[in-house]
Wavefront OBJ file of the C-alpha trace (Angstrom):
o trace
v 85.469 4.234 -31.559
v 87.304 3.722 -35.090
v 85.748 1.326 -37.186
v 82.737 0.942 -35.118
v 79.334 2.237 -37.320
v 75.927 2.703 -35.224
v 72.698 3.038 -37.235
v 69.833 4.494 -34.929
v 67.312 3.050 -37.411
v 67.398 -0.829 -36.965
v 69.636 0.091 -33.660
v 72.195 -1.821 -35.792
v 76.019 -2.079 -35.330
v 78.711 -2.374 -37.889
v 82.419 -3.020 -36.625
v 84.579 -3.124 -39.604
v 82.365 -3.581 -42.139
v 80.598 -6.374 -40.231
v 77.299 -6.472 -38.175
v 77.154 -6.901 -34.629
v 74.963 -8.054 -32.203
v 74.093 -5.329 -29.516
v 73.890 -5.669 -26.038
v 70.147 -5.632 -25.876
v 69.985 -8.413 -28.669
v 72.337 -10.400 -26.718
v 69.708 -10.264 -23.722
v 66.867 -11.065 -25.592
v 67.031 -13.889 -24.111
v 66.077 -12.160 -20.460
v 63.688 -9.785 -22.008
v 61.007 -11.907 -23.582
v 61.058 -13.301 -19.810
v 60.640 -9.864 -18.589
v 58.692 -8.208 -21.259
v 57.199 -11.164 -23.071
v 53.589 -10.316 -21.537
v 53.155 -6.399 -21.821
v 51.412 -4.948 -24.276
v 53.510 -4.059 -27.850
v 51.467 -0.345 -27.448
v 52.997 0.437 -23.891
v 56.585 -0.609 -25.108
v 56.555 1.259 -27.805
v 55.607 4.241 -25.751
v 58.071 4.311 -23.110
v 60.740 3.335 -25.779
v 59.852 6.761 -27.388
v 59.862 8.327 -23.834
v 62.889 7.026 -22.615
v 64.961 8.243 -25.831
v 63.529 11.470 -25.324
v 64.246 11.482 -21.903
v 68.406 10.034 -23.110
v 68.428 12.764 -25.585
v 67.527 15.874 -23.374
v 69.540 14.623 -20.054
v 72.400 14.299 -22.886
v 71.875 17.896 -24.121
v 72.068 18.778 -20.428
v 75.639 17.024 -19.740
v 76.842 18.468 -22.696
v 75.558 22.098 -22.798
v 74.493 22.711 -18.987
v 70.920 24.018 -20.668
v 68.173 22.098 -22.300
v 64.573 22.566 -23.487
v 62.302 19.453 -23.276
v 58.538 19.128 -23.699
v 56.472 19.254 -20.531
v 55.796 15.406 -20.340
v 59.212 14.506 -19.629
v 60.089 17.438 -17.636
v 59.935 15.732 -14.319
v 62.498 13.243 -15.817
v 64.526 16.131 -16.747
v 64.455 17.671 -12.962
v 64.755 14.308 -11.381
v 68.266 13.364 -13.410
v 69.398 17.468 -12.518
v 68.793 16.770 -8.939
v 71.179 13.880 -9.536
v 73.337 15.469 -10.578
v 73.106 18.650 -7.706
v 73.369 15.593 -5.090
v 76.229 13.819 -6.449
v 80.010 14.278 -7.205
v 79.831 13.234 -10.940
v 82.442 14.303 -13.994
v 81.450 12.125 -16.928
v 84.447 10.405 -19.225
v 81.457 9.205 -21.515
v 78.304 10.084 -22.503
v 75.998 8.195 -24.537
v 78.984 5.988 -26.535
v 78.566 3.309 -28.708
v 81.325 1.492 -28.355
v 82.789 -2.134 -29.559
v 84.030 -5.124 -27.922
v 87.014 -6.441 -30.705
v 87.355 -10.167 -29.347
v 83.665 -10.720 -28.703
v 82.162 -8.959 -31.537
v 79.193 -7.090 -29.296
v 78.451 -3.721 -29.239
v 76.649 -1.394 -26.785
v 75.697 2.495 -25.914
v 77.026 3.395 -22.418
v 74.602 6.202 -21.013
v 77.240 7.337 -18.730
v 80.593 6.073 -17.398
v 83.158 8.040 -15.216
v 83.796 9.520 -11.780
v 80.721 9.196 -9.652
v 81.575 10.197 -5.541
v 84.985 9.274 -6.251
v 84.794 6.111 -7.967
v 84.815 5.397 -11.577
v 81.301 3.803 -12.472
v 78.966 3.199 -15.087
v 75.485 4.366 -14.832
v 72.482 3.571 -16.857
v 69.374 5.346 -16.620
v 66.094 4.340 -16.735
v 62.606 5.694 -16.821
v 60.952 2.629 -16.073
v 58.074 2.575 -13.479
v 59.415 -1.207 -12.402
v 63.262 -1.783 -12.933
v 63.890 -5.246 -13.950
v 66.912 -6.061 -11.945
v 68.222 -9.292 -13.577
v 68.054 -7.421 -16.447
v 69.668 -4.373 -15.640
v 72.432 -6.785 -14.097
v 73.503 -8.527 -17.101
v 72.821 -4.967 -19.257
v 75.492 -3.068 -16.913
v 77.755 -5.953 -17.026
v 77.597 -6.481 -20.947
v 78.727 -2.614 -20.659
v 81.516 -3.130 -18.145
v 82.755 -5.997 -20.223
v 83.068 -3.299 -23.206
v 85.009 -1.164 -21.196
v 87.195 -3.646 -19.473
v 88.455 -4.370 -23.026
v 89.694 -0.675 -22.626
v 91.434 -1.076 -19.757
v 89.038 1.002 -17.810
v 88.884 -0.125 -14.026
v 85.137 -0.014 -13.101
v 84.647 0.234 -9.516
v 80.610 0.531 -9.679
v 77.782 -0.153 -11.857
v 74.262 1.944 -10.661
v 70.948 2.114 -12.437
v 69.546 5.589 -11.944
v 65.996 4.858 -11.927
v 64.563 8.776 -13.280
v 60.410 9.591 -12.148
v 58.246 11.398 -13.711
v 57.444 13.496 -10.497
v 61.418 14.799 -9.935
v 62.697 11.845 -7.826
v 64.937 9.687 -8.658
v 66.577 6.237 -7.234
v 69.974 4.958 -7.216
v 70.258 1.434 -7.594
v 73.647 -0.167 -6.825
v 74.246 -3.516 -9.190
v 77.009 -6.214 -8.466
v 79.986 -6.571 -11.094
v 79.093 -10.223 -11.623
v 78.687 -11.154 -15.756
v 77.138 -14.403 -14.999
v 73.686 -13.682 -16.701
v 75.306 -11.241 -19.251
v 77.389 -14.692 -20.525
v 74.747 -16.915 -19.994
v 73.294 -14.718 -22.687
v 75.732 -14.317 -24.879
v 76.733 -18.283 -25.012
v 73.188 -18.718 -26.202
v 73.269 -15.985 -28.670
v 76.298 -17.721 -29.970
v 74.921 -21.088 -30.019
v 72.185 -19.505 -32.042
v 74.510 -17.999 -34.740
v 76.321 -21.401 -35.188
v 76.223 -22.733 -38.714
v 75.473 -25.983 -38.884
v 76.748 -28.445 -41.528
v 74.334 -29.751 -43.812
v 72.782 -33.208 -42.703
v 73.964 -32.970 -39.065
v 73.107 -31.644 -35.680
v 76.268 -30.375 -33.821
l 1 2 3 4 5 6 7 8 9 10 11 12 13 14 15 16 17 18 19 20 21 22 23 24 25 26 27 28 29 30 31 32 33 34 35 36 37 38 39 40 41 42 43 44 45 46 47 48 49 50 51 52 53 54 55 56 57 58 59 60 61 62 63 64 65 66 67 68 69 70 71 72 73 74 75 76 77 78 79 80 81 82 83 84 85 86 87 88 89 90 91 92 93 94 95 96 97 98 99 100 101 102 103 104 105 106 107 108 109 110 111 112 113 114 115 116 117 118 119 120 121 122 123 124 125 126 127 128 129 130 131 132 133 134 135 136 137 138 139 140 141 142 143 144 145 146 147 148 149 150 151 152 153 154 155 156 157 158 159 160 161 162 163 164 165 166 167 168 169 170 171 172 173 174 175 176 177 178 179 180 181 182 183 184 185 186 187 188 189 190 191 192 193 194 195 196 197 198
């Protein structure tokens, strides 16, 4: 997207010259509900796991081939077998892209034709999918494609297991948590005049 900058270190996005909040930092709100308990150590690990796991099933979609170390090759297999058991021709794969009006930025793992209907998928390698979460995460990405004009029809977390399975979960277009989120985050980013409380 033109004018849109994404910095993998930080996971920081620019949009013109000025930086904007991501769609994760927007529901940081949710996640320290989710999250707020679990060890920093076993984040940190399936962070690393699950970009590995986002960079090979990229390679894949991109080059029909990829190499990948042997402890995420079951994540590898389950997201091909996807792919053998559905209809799917992507539009976009792994974009960062920009909301103008509401200044909010996001990658999309996937988004296009999925069985016929145009959908956005995100994929997870979770052992537990957080559904709130994942509700107001696919619906901060609709929202960014909306601004496109893209008509999404579907929004599905594809849960991806280590042992070759994978689940499809179907989420409901409904931003109320997404905006619940991002009110807050822009309450939080309010600057207040000095000497009052607004």
């Amino acid at each position: 997207m033109r004018g849109l900058k994404f910095y993998d270190e930080g996971h920081i996005y620019e949009y013109r010259g000025e930086r904007i909040p991501s769609v994760s930092e927007i529901l940081r709100f949710m996640s320290r509900e989710v999250y707020g308990d679990i060890n920093k150590y076993v984040l940190d690990n399936a962070a690393q796991r699950g970009t590995a796991v986002h960079s090979a099933t990229e390679a894949l979609d991109r080059y029909g081939t990829v190499e990948c170390s042997e402890d995420i090759y079951g994540y590898i297999q389950a997201y091909a077998r996807f792919l053998n058991e559905h209809t799917v021709e992507w539009k976009y794969i792994e974009a960062p892209i920009a909301h103008r009006r509401m200044k909010y930025a996001g990658t999309i793992d996937r988004a296009g034709i999925v069985d016929g209907c145009f959908a956005i998928v995100d994929l997870k390698t979770n052992a537990a999918i957080k559904k709130p979460l994942v509700k107001a995460q696919l619906n901060g990405y609709r929202k960014l494609l909306t601004e496109r004009r893209e008509r999404i029809e579907s929004l599905y977390c594809l849960q991806l297991l280590p042992d070759g399975r994978y689940r499809l979960y179907p989420a409901a277009i409904d931003d109320t948590e997404f905006m619940a989120c991002y009110k807050m985050h822009i309450a939080m980013q309010k600057k207040q005049k000095r000497g009052k409380i607004e």
